[in-house]
C-alpha positions in Angstrom: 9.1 -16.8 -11.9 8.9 -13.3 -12.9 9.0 -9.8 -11.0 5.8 -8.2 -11.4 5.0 -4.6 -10.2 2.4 -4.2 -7.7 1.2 -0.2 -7.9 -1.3 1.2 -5.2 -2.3 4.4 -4.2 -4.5 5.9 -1.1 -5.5 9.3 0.5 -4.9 10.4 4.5 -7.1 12.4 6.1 -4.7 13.9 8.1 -1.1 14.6 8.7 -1.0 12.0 11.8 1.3 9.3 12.6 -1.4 7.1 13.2 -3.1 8.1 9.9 -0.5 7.5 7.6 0.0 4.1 9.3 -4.2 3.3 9.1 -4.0 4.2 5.5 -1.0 2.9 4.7 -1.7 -0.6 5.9 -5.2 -0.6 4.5 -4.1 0.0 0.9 -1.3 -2.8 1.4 -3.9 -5.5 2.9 -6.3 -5.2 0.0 -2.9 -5.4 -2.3 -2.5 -8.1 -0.7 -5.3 -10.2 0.0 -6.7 -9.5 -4.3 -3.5 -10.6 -5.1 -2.4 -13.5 -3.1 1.1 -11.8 -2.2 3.5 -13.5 0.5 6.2 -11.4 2.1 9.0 -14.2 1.1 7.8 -13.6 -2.4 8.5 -9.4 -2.0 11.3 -8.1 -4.2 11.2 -4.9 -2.4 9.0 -1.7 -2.3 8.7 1.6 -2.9 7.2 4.1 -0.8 6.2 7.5 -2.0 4.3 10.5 -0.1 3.1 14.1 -1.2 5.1 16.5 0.8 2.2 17.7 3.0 2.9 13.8 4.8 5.8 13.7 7.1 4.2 12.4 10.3 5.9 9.0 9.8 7.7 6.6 7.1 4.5 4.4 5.6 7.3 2.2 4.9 6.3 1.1 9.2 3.2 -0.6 8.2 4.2 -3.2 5.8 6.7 -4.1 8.9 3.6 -4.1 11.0 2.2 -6.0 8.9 5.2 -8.6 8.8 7.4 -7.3 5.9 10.4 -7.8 8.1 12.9 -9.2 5.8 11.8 -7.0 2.7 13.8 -4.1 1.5 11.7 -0.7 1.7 12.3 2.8 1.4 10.5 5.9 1.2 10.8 9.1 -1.1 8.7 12.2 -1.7 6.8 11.9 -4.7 7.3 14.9 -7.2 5.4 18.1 -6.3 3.2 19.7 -9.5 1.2 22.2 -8.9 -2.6 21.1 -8.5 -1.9 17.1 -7.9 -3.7 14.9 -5.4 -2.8 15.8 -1.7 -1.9 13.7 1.2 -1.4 10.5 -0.8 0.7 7.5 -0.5 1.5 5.5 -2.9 3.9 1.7 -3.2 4.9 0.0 -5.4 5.8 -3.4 -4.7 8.7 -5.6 -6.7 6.4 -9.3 -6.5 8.4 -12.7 -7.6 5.2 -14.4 -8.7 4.1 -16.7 -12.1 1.1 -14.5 -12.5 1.4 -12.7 -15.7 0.9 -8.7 -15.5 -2.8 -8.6 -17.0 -3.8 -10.9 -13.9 -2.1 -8.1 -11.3 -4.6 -5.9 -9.7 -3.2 -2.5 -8.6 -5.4 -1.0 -5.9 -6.1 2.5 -5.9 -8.7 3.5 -2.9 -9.9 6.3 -1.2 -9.3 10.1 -3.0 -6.5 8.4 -5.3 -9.2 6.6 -7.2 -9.1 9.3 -9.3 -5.0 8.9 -10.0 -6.2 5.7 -12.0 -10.1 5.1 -12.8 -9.3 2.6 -15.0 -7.7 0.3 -12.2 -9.9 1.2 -9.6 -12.7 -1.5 -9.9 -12.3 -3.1 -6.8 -15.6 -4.1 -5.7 -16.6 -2.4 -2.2 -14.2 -2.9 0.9 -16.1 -3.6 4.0 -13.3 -1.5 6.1 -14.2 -2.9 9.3 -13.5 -6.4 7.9 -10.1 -5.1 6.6 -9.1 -3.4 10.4 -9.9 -6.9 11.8 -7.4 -8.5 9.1 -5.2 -5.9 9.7 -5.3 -6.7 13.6 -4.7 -10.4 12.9 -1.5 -9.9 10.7 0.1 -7.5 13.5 -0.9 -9.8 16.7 1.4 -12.2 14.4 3.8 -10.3 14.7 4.2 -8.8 17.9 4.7 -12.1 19.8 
C-alpha cells in the first residue's frame, strides 16, 4: 500500500466560524465520497487558509466529520499579492492501492480556478452533500 496525496481546495464566503466549517466539510465529503477514503486509512492532513480566514481551525470539520484519530494541523498559506481570497485548502496523506492517476483532487467553488484541469467533477447537488454531511456528524456525536 502506498501514500497517495489527496489535494483539494474551496472558497468561503465569509470570515465566519460556521463558514469555514460549512466549506470546509463540503470540500472534504466530496474528497471523500469520489475517492473512497476511510479515516483508518488517513496518513495525516494538512490544512492551509489565506490570511483573511481566522474565524476557526478548518482542521474542526474533518473531526466532525470523524477524523478523530488522524493527525491534522493548520498553517497560513503564503500571501502573494493578487492570489485567490478566503480559500482553504488540504491535503490529505491517503494509505491506499490506488495509483495516483486514479486520485481525484477536488477543487470547488472560487478555487476552481486554482486548478481547471482537476476540476471536472460533475455537478454537486449541495443539498445532498449537507444531508451526508449531517449523517457522518450524528455518527459521531453519540
Amino acid at each position: 500500500m502506498m501514500c497517495r496525496g489527496v489535494r483539494g481546495a474551496t472558497t468561503a464566503e465569509a470570515n465566519t466560524r460556521e463558514e469555514i466549517l460549512t466549506c470546509t466539510r463540503q470540500l472534504l465529503a466530496l474528497m471523500i465520497r469520489v475517492n473512497g477514503i476511510e479515516p483508518e486509512d488517513v496518513a495525516s492532513a494538512i490544512f492551509s487558509l489565506t490570511r483573511d480566514l481566522d474565524a476557526e481551525f478548518p482542521a474542526l470539520a474533518a473531526r466532525q466529520l470523524g477524523w478523530l484519530d488522524v493527525p491534522l494541523l493548520c498553517t497560513y498559506e503564503v500571501d502573494v499579492p493578487g492570489s485567490l481570497r478566503r480559500c482553504v485548502r488540504v491535503l490529505v496523506q491517503w494509505n491506499t492501492d490506488k495509483p495516483q492517476h486514479a486520485i481525484r483532487h477536488v477543487y470547488i467553488k472560487d478555487a476552481e480556478r486554482l486548478r481547471p484541469d482537476l476540476s471536472k467533477l460533475p455537478p454537486v447537488d449541495f443539498a445532498e452533500l449537507e444531508k451526508w454531511i449531517a449523517e457522518q456528524m450524528a455518527q459521531f456525536k453519540k
